[in-house]
N, C-alpha and C positions, 0 to 999 in steps of 0.2 A: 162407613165405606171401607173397602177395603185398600190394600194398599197396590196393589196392581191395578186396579180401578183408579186410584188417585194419581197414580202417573200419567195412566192415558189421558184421563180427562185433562189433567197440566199440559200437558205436551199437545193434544192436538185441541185445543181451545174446547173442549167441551164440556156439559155440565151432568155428571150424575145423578141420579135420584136416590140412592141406596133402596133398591125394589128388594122384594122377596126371593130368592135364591132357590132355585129348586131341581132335579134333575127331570128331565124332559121323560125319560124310559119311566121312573118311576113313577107317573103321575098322568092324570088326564086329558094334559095338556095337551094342542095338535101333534101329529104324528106326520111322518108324510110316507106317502106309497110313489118309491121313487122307479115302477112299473110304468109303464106307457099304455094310456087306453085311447091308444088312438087307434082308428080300424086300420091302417097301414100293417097294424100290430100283428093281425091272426096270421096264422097261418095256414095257411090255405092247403087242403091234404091231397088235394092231385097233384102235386110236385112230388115226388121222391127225392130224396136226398140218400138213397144207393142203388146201387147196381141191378139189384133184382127186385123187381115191382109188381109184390105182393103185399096184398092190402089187408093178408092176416096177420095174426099177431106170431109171435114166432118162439118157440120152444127153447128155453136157453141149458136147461137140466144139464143135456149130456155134455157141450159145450164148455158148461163150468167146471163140470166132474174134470174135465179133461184137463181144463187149464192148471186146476191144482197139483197136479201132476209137475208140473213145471217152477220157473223161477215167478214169482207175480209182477204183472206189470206196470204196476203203479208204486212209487221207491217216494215219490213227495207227495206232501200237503199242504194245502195254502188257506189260511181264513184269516179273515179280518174282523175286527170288531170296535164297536166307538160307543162313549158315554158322553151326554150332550146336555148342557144343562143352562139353564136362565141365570145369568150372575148379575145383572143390572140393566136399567135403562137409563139412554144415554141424548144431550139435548145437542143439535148442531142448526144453526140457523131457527132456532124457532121450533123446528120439527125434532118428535122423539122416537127414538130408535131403540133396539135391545139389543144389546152385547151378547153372544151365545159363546160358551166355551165346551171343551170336549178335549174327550182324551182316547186318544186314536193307538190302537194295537193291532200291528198285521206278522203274521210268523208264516215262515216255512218248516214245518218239520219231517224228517226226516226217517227210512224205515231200514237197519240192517237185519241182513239175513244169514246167518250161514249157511254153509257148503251145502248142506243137504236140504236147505231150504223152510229152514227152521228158525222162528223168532231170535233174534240176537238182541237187539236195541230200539228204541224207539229215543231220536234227541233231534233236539235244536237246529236248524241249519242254517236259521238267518232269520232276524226280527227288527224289527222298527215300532218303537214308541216312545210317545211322546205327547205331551198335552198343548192344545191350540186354543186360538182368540178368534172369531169372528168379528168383524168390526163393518159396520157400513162403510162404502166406499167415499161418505160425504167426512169421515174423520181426516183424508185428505183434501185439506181446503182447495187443493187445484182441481180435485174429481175427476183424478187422470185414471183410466182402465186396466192400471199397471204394478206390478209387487214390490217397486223399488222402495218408495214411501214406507207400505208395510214390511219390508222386511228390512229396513231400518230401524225400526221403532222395536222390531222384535228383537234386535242386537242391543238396544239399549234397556230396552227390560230386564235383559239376561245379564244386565251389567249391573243393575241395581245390586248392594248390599244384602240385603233380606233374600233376593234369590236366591243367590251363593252358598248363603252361611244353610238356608233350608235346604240346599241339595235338588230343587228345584230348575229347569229349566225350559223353557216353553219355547219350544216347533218350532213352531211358526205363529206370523198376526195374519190374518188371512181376511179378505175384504168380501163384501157381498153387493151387490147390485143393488138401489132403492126403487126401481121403477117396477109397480106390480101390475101383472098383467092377468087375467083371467079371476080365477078365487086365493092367487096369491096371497101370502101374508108376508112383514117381515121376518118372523122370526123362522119358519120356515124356508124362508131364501138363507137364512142365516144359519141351518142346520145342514141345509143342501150342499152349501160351500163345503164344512166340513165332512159330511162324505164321501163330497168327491176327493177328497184331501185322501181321504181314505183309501177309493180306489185307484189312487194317482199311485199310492204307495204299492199296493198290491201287484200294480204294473213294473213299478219300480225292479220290486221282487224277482216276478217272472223276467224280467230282463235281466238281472245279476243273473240267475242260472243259467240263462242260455248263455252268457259270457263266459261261466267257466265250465262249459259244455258238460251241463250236469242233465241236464233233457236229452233225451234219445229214446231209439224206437223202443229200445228195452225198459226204461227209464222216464215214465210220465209223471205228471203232475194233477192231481187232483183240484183243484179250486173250490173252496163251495163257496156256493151259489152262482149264479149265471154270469155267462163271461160275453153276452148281450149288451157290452158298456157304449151306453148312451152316448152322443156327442158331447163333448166337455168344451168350456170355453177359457180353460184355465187349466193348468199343470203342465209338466214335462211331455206325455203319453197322452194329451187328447186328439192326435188323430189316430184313428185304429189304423188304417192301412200303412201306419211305420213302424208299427209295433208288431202287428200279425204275426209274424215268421216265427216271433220269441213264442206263439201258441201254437208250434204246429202238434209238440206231443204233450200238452196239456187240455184236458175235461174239464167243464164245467159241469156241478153236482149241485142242482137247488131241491131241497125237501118242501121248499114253498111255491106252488107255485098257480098262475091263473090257471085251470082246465081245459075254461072255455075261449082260449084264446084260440084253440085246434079245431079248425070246421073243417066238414069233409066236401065231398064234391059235390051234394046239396045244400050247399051254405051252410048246413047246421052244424051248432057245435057237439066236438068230440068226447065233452065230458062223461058221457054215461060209458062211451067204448074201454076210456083210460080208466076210469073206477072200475070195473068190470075186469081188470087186465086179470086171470088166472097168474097164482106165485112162481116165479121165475120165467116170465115171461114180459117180451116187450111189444111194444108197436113198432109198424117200420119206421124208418129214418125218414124224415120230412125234411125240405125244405125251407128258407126262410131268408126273402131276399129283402132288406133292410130300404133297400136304394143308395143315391149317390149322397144322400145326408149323412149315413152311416159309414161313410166311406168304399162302399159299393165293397163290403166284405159280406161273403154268404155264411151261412149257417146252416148243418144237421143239424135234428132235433128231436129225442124220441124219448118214450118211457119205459121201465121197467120195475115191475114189482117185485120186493124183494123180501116184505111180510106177509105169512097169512093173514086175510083179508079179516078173519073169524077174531084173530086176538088181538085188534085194533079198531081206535075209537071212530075214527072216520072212514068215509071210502076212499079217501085220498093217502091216510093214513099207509107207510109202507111203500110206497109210490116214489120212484125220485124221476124229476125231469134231468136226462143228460144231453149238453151240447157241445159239440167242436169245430171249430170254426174253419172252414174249406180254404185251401190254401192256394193249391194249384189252380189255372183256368179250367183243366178238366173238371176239377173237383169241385169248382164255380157253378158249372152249368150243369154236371152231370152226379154229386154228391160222391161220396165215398164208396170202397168197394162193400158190398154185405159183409167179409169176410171180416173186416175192422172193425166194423160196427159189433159185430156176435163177441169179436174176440175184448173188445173195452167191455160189453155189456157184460161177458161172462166172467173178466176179473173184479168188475165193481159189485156184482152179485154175491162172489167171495170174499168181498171186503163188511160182508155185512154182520160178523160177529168177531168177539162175541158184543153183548147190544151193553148198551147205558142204560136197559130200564130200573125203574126209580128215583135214577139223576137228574135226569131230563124228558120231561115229556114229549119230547120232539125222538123219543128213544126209538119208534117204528122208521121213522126217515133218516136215522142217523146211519153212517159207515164208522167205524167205532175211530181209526186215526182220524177221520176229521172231526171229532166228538174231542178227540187228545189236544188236538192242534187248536180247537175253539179254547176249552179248557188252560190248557198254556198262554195262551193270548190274553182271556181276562183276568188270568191269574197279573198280569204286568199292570192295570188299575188299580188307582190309589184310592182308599174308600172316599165316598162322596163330601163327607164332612171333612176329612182333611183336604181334597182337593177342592171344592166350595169357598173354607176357609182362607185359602191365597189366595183368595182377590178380594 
């Protein structure tokens, strides 16, 4: 057993098993798709989400040519990433539980230019990592719904000897819920926590920059993957509508994403319009109104292709969904002007070389800084066997 396993178990009466240790990404083990397929979900394509409500797709070529001409409108990059792995199971009251640990990396990086609009730097501008514990929330004999307990235990961990002297120090202890509802499992509710731990952080992010007023109209923020965050019942930044304002010039960039979540005004879904998209070109901006669960925050939402469809393996391939989330009341019920939407769609078009192929097979959906800024991030994990090993 390890030796951060043999504290917890000391400290909060519990019994270990010394299980198999494995990491979750690497192996066959459950997955989770932390997507929502609930029919609230589609998006329904007789809404627009701008100003001018054409239901063709729209030419972005001359648009882009043009912007290059100019300063580019996107200066940040934000991605996260997490390594999540089985380190033990653990006994409380009779019942057994699994410990999941993970090690959580989110960056912003950063793009200078010079005067004539010319590559200067690409560096760092602010990152968080750090490796975390998952623990059932019954390791608190009281089973109170709250961090205090765990984030005690995580200040005594960090005290231990063996920490120190390894140059090791861990996050956070972070708790998970036992009660499973639907096709739940535990370990899954135990992987969950740490994502959003994840997402907590990446919010964190976006909020540092809007502090030192580093987002502006000139001055966006890329994200990838979608900025669609779920209700959280836990972190700093789970309710969206206090946070909003920090997105107003930040894009969400997912290369993954469902198709057929987009139905048109015959119910059916859009998937064969968006594979179909001819290159450099997108769908209009849609709609997407979440409800008052969501914090009654609205959402644009459109595609654009940005590989030939011919030197890539799928139809989807090349394709990114982009979203941003409506800030104003106008912009609530009436979506953005066309005029923003052309102009984000036609700098993120020219963000598309040059590419990562051979690095990454994900190289047709990738924007090459957000390709940097992934790269950067898991460059900050420890290999699996040494971070395995501590515990």
């Amino acid at each position: 057993m390890g030796r951060i396993l043999d504290y917890i178990a000391n400290e909060t009466n519990g019994k270990c098993f010394t299980s198999f240790k494995y990491c979750y990404d690497d192996s066959t083990a459950p997955n989770i798709e932390y997507g929502s397929s609930q029919e609230d979900s589609y998006i329904n394509m007789k809404e627009y989400a701008e100003s001018i409500h054409d239901p063709s797709v729209r030419d972005m070529r001359t648009i882009a040519h043009m912007a290059m001409q100019g300063s580019p409108l996107f200066k940040f990059f934000l991605d996260g990433s997490r390594r999540v792995y089985k380190v033990d199971d653990i006994q409380y009251d009779k019942k057994v539980f699994p410990i999941v640990s993970g090690q959580i990396s989110v960056a912003c990086c950063g793009r200078e230019m010079n005067t004539d609009n010319t590559f200067k730097q690409f560096y760092k501008v602010v990152e968080e990592a750090y490796p975390v514990v998952s623990l059932p929330i019954t390791a608190n004999e009281e089973g109170i719904d709250n961090g205090v307990y765990f984030n005690n235990l995580c200040n005594k961990i960090n005290l231990l000897p063996f920490i120190k002297n390894e140059g090791y120090e861990i996050g956070k202890v972070l708790y998970y819920l036992t009660k499973l509802e639907g096709n739940e499992t535990l370990e899954n509710k135990g992987i969950a926590r740490i994502q959003d731990e994840m997402i907590d952080c990446e919010k964190r992010i976006v909020s540092w920059l809007m502090s030192k007023h580093l987002l502006t109209h000139k001055q966006y923020l890329i994200k990838d993957g979608s900025i669609q965050y779920k209700p959280m019942k836990h972190g700093d930044y789970k309710e969206l509508t206090r946070i909003r304002n920090n997105y107003r010039h930040v894009v969400g960039v997912s290369k993954r994403f469902n198709p057929n979540l987009m139905k048109d005004n015959k119910n059916q879904s859009s998937a064969g319009q968006i594979a179909n998209l001819p290159l450099y070109h997108r769908t209009p901006a849609f709609m997407w109104k979440p409800g008052e669960e969501w914090g009654n925050v609205n959402f644009a939402i459109w595609y654009v292709r940005i590989r030939e469809r011919r030197y890539t393996a799928t139809p989807y391939s090349g394709i990114l969904k982009i979203e941003k989330m409506l800030m104003t009341g106008d912009e609530a019920e009436n979506g953005l002007e066309t005029d923003e939407v052309d102009m984000i769609t036609a700098n993120i078009i020219n963000e598309r070389n040059p590419v990562c192929y051979g690095n990454d097979v994900r190289w047709a959906n990738h924007l090459y800084p957000v390709y940097m800024t992934e790269c950067f991030c898991k460059s900050r994990f420890k290999s699996d066997i040494s971070f395995i090993n501590l515990f």
